[in-house]
C-alpha positions in Angstrom: 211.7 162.6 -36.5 211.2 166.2 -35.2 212.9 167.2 -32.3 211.4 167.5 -28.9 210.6 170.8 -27.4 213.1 170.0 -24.2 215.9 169.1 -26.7 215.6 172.3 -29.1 215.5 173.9 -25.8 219.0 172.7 -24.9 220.6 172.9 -28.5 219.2 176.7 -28.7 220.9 176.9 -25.2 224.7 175.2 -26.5 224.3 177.7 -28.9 224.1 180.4 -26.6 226.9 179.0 -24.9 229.8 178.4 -27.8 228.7 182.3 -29.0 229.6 183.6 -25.2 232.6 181.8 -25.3 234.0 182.7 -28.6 233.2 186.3 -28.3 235.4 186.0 -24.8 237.9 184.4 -26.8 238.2 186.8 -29.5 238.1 189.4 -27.3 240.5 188.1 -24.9 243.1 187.5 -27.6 242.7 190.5 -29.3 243.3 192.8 -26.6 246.3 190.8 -25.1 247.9 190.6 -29.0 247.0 194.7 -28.6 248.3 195.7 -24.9 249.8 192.8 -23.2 248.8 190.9 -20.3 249.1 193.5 -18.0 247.9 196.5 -20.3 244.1 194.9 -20.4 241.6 194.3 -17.4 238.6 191.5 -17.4 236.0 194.6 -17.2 237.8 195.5 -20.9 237.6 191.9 -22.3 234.1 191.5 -20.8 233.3 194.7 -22.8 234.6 193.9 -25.8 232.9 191.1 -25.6 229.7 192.7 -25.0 229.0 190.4 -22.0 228.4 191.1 -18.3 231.9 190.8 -16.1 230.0 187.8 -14.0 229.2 185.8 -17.4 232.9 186.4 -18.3 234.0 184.7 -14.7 231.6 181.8 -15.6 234.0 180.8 -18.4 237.3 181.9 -17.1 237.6 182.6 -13.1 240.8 185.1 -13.4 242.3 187.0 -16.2 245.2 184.2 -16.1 243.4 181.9 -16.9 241.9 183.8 -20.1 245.6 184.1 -21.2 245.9 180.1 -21.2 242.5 180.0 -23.0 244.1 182.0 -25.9 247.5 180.6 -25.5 246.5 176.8 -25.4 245.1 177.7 -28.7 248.3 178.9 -29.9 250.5 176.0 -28.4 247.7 173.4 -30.3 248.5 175.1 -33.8 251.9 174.9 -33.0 252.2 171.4 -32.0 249.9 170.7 -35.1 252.3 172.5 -37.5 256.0 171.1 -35.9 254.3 167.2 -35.6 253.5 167.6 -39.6 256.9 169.1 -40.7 259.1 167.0 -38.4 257.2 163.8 -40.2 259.1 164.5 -43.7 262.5 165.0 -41.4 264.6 161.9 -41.2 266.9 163.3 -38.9 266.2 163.2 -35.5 267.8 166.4 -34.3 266.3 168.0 -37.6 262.7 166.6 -36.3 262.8 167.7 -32.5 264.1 171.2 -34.1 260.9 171.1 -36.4 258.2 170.1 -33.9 259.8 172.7 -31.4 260.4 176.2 -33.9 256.3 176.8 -34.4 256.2 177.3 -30.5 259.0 179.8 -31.2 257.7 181.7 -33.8 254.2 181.7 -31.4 256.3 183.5 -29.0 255.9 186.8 -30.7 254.5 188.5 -27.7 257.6 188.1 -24.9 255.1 189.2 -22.0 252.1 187.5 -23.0 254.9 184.6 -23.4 256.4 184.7 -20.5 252.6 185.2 -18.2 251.5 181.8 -20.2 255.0 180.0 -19.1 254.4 181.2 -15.1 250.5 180.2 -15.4 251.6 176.6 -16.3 253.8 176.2 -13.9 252.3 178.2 -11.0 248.7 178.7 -11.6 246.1 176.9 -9.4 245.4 173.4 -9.6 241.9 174.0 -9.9 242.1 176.0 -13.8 240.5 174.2 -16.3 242.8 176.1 -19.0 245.7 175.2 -16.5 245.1 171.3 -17.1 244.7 171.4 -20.6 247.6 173.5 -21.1 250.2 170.8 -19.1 248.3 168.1 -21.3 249.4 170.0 -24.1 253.1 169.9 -22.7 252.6 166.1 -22.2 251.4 165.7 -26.0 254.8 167.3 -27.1 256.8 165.9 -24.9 255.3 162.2 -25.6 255.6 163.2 -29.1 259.5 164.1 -29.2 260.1 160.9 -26.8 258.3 158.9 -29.8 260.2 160.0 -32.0 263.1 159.6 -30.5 263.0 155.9 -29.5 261.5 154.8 -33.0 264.7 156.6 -34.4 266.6 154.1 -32.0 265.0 151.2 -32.9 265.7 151.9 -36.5 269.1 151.7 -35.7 269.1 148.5 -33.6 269.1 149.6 -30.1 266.4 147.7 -28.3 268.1 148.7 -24.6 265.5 148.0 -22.0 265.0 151.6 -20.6 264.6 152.9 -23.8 261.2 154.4 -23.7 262.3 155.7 -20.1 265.1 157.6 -21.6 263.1 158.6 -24.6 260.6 160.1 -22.4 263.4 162.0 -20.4 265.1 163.2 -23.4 261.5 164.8 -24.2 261.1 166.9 -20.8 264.7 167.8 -21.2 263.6 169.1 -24.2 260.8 171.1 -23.0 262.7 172.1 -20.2 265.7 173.7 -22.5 262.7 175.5 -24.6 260.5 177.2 -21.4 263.7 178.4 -20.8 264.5 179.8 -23.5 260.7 181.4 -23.8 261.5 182.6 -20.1 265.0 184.5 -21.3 263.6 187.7 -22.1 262.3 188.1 -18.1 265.4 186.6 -16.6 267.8 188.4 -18.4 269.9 185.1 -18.4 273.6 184.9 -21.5 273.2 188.5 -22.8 274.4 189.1 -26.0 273.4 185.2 -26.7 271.2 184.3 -29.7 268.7 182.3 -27.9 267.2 180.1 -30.4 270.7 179.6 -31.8 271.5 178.2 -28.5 268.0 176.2 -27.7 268.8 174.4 -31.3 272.3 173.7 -30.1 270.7 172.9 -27.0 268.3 170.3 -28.4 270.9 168.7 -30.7 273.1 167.6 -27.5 269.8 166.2 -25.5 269.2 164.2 -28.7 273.0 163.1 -28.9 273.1 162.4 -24.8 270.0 160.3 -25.5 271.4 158.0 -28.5 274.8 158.0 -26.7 272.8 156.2 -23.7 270.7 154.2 -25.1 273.7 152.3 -27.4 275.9 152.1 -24.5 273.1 149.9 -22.5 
């Protein structure tokens, strides 16, 4: 059955659409990888784009938000890459470590880094990129607390708040690593290796977690 006039109409138009938007995407991430977030304005990405600055605002409303539109990317890859290596990782510690160092090795860019890190946490409500960005935080932390508690379980701890403390351990987790993403602004333990210290970092949460969990 051919399709109708209306609905070529609106395919032809989706098309239009998913174009715009990866131009402003590739644009976006290439001039941030190129300058930082501060070295590029919307009027450059728009350009590069070859679309006008008020079609660019249609997609993203402020320049932070095209940093989580090309970060958000990078964080899903990354999440992708450390939930398949941590599943051949019997080791608990080993697996947090292994969903957790893609996100580090992401961080390439310490100011494009650090912008992402303050838009999650202070942007407006209102972002689109914003909310899919903290739902990316909640997939990893679900993900850790997951495997955290089935690593439990496989040692015969069936305590009663042990998804609660599974879940905790996960944000503790996340917590220690935007920290770490964060050191390079703050200046915080000079002279420390910072992913030396997340890892150590990561392998107390997990031992803090089992230690609480076999005690109940």
């Amino acid at each position: 059955m051919n399709a109708s006039p209306e609905s070529a109409q609106v395919g032809r138009r989706l098309l239009k659409v998913s174009d715009k938007q990866a131009r402003i995407f590739e644009a976006a991430a290439t001039l941030f990888a190129e300058r930082g977030f501060e070295g590029v304005t919307t009027q450059q990405i728009s350009d590069r784009a070859e679309i006008a600055a008020g079609t660019l605002f249609r997609y993203a409303a402020t320049k932070g938000e095209l940093l989580l539109m090309v970060y958000n990317e990078e964080m899903r890859t990354a999440l992708d890459a450390g939930a398949e290596a941590a599943q051949g990782t019997p080791d608990p510690v080993a697996a947090v470590l292994a969903m957790i160092d893609p996100l580090l090795r992401a961080a390439r860019h310490p100011e494009n880094t650090i912008t992402y890190q303050r838009e999650l946490l202070f942007g407006s409500p209102a972002d689109k990129y914003r909310s899919e960005g903290l739902a990316l935080v909640a997939r990893l932390e679900a993900v850790i607390a997951e495997r955290l508690a089935a690593a439990a379980r496989s040692r015969g701890v069936a305590a009663e708040n042990l998804e609660s403390q599974a879940q905790l351990a996960g944000r503790t987790v996340f917590a220690a690593t935007h920290l770490m993403l964060a050191q390079p602004a703050t200046g915080a333990h000079p002279g420390h290796d910072a992913a030396a210290d997340l890892h150590a970092q990561i392998a107390q949460i997990v031992a803090g977690f089992f230690a609480t969990v076999e005690r109940r």
